[in-house]
C-alpha positions as a printed Julia matrix, in Angstrom:
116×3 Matrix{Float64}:
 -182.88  -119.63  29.45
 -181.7   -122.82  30.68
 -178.3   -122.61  32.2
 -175.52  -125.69  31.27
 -175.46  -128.26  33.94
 -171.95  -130.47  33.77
 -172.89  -134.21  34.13
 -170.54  -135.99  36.82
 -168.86  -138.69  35.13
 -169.18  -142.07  35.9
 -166.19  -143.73  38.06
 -163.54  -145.55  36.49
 -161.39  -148.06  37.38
 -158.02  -146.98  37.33
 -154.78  -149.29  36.47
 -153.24  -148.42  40.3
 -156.66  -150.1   41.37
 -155.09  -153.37  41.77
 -151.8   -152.67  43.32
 -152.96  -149.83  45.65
 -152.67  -152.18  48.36
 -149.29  -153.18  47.46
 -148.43  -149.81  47.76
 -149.57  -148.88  50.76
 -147.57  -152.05  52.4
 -144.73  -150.54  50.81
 -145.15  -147.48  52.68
 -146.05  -148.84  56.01
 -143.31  -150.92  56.24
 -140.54  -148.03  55.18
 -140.5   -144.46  53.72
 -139.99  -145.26  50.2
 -140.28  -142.59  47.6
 -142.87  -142.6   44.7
 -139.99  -143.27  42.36
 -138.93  -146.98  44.48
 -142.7   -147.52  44.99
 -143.45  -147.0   41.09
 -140.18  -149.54  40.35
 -141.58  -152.11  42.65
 -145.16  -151.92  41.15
 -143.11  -152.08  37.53
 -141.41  -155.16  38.6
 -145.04  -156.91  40.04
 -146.29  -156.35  36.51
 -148.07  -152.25  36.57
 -148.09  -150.93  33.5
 -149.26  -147.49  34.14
 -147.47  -143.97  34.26
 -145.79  -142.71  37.05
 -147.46  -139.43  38.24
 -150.86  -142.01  39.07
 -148.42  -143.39  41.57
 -146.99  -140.32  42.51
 -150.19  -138.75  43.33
 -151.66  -141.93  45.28
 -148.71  -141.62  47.78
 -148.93  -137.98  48.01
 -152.32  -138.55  49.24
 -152.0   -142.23  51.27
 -148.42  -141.01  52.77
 -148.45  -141.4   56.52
 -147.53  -137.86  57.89
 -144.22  -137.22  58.91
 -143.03  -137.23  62.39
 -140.65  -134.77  64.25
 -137.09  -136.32  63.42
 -135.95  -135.0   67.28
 -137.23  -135.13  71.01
 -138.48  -132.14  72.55
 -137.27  -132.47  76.35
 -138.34  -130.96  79.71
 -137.17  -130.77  83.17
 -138.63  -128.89  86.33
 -135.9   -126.58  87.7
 -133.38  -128.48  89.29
 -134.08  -131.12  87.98
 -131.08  -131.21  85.05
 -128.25  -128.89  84.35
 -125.56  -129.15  81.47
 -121.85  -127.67  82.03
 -119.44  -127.25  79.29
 -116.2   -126.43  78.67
 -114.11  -124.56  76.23
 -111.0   -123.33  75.11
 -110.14  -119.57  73.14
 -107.12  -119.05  71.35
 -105.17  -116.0   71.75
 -106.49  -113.74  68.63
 -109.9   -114.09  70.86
 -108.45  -112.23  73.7
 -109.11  -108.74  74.4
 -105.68  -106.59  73.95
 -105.7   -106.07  77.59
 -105.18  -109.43  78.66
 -101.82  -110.11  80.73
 -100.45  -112.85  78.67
 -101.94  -113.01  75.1
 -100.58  -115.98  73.73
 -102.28  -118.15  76.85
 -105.43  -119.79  75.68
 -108.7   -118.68  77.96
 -110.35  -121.35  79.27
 -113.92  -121.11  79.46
 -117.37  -122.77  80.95
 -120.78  -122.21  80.42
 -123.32  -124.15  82.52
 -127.21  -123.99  81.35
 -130.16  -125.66  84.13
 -132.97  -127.35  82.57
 -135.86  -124.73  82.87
 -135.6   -122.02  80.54
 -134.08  -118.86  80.66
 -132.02  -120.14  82.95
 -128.21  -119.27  82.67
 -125.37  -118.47  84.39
């Protein structure tokens, strides 16, 4: 018995074809959504739907970048000091003066696990 073989289907253009490199300007030159590129490609004459666009940038979409900088010092090398202030309900009940605020630091060094 012969066993049903699917055909692959011929490519088609699509109606993104012509503006896919519009859109991938758009998206080098900021982080626009798939909703402001689709509006932009409306307005420079795309007639198409919107999840063909919203797909495209799904897949053409730079990857994302870490939005902070990971820093390291050798020991030594940087320390950070703060200070603070507690307010009286803070203080432990055997405190000589409750009502004085405690004044507090905290100093951290650069290499981890570090603190004093």
């Amino acid at each position: 018995m012969a066993q049903y073989r699917r055909r692959p289907s011929a490519p088609r253009a699509s109606r993104l074809d012509p503006f896919k490199a519009q859109a991938v300007r758009l998206l080098e030159t900021h982080s626009y959504s798939a909703q402001q590129i689709f509006q932009r490609l409306r307005e420079a004459g795309f007639d198409g739907g919107y999840t063909i666009v919203k797909d495209y940038v799904r897949k053409v979409r730079p990857p994302r970048r870490e939005a902070f900088l990971k820093l390291s010092f050798a020991p030594a090398e940087c320390a950070q000091l703060d200070w603070g202030l507690c307010r009286s309900r803070h203080r432990p009940h055997y405190a000589e003066n409750r009502n004085a605020p405690s004044i507090f630091r905290s100093l951290l060094f650069g290499a981890p696990l570090i603190r004093f």
